[in-house]
C-alpha positions in Angstrom: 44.8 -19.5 14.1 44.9 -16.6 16.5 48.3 -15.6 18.2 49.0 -13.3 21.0 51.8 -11.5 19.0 52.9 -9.7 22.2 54.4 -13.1 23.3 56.4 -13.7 19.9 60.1 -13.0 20.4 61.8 -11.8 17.2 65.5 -12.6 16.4 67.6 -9.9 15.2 67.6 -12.4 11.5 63.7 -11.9 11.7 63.8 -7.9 12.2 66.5 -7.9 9.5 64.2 -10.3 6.8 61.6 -7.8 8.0 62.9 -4.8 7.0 64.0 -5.7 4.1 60.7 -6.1 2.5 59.0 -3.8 3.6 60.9 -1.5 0.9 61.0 -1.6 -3.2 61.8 -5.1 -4.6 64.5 -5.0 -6.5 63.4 -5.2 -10.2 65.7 -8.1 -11.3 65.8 -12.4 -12.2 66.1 -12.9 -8.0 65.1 -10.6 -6.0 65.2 -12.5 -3.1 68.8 -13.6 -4.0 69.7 -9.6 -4.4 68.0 -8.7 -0.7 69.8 -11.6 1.3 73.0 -10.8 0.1 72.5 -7.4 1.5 72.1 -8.9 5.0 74.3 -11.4 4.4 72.6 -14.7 4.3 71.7 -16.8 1.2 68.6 -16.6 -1.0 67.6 -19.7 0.6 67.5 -19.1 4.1 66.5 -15.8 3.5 63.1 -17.4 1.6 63.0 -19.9 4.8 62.9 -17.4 7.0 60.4 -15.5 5.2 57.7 -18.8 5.3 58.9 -18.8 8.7 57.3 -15.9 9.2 54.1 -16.0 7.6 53.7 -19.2 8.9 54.3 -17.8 13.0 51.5 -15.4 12.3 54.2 -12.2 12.0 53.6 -11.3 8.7 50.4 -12.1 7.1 50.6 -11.9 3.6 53.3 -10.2 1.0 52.3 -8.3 -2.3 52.6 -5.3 -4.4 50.7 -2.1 -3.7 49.3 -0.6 -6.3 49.0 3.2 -6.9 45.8 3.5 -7.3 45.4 7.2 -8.5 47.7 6.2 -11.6 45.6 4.2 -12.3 42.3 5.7 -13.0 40.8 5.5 -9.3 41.1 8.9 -8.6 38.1 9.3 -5.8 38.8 8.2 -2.3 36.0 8.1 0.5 35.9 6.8 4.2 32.6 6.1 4.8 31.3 5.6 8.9 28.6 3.4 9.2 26.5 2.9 12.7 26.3 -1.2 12.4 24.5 -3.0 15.3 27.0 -4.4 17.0 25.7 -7.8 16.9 26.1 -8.0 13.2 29.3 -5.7 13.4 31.3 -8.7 12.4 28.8 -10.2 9.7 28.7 -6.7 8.2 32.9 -6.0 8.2 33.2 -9.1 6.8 31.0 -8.6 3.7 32.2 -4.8 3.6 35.6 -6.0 3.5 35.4 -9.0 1.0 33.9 -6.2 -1.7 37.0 -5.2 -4.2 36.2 -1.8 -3.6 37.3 -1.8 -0.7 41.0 -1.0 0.6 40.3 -1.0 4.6 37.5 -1.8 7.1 38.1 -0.9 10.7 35.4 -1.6 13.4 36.3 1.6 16.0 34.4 2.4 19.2 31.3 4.9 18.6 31.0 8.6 20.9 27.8 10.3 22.1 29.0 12.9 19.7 29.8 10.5 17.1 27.9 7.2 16.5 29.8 5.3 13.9 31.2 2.3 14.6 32.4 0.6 11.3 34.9 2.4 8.6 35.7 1.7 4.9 37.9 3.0 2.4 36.4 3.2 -1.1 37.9 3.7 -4.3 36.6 4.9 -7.0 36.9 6.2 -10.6 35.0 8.9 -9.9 33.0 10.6 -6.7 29.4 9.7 -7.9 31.5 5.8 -8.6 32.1 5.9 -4.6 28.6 7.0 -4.0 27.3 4.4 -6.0 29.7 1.6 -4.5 28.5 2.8 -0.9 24.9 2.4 -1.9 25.6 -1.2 -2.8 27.5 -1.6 0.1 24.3 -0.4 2.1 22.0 -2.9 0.2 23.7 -5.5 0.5 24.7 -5.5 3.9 20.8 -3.6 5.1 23.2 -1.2 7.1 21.0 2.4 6.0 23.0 4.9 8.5 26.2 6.2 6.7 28.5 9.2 6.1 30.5 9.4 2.9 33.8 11.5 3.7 35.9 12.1 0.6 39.3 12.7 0.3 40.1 16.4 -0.3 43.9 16.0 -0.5 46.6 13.4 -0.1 48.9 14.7 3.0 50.8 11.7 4.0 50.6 7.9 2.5 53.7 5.7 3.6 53.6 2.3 5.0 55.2 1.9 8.6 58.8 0.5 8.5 60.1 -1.8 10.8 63.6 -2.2 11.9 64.8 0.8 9.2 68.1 0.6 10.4 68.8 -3.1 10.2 68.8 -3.9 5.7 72.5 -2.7 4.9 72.1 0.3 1.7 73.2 -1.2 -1.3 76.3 -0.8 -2.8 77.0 0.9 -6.3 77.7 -2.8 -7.5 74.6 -4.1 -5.5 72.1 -1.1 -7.0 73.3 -2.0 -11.0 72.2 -5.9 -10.6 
């Protein structure tokens, strides 16, 4: 189901559920129970509103992240690929489906620059990435690619939403 999300209003209770997920989850028997408090509502509205949004198309899914250089996947690499653009969708659909894969972006291509398609690879090691693009390139029959590897982590934070709106926990609230 496709939504234009430009037309969705948001009630100040949906920024506030919003923002306060987008943060640590409290490591404790209810979480939920813990976060709703802060904004004042009960656990149970605060997990309605939650399915309310997934199910409007606002938020579309809600996991952990993992940290991926503790834990052994050490070598990063965007790799461009120049995909035909009538298989562009085909081909970032099977990129994307691979579990080496964090991200897959289809951008627009320059004179100076032809790629069209971008994945993020992770791997244990840089020859691992190079091995997982090759794959990547035989399955999909996409030969034209550049492997860029990370060099240095400058920045890596999510975006937050509504920052301003989750209450800071109390000294009472931070010890449950």
């Amino acid at each position: 189901m496709t939504k234009e999300l430009s037309n969705i209003k948001l009630s100040n209770r949906d920024k506030q559920i919003i923002a306060a997920i987008q943060g640590d989850i409290p490591v404790c028997k209810r979480p939920y129970e813990k976060m709703a408090r802060q904004i004042g509502i009960s656990e149970q509205e605060f997990c309605e509103q939650l399915q309310s949004l997934n199910d409007r198309g606002i938020i579309r899914r809600f996991g952990a992240t993992l940290k991926h250089q503790k834990s052994g996947y050490v070598s990063n690499a965007m790799v461009a690929w120049i995909v035909d653009e009538k298989n562009i969708v085909n081909v970032g659909q099977m990129m994307a489906h691979s579990p080496h894969i964090s991200h897959c972006y289809r951008r627009n291509s320059t004179n100076e620059w032809p790629y069209n398609l971008y994945t993020m690879i992770h791997g244990t090691s840089d020859s691992d990435c190079k091995k997982i693009a090759l794959g990547l390139s035989q399955m999909t029959g996409v030969t034209q690619f550049e492997i860029l590897f990370s060099q240095r982590e400058l920045k890596k934070t999510s975006m937050k939403y509504y920052p301003d709106l989750v209450p800071k926990a109390t000294e009472n609230e931070q010890s449950l």
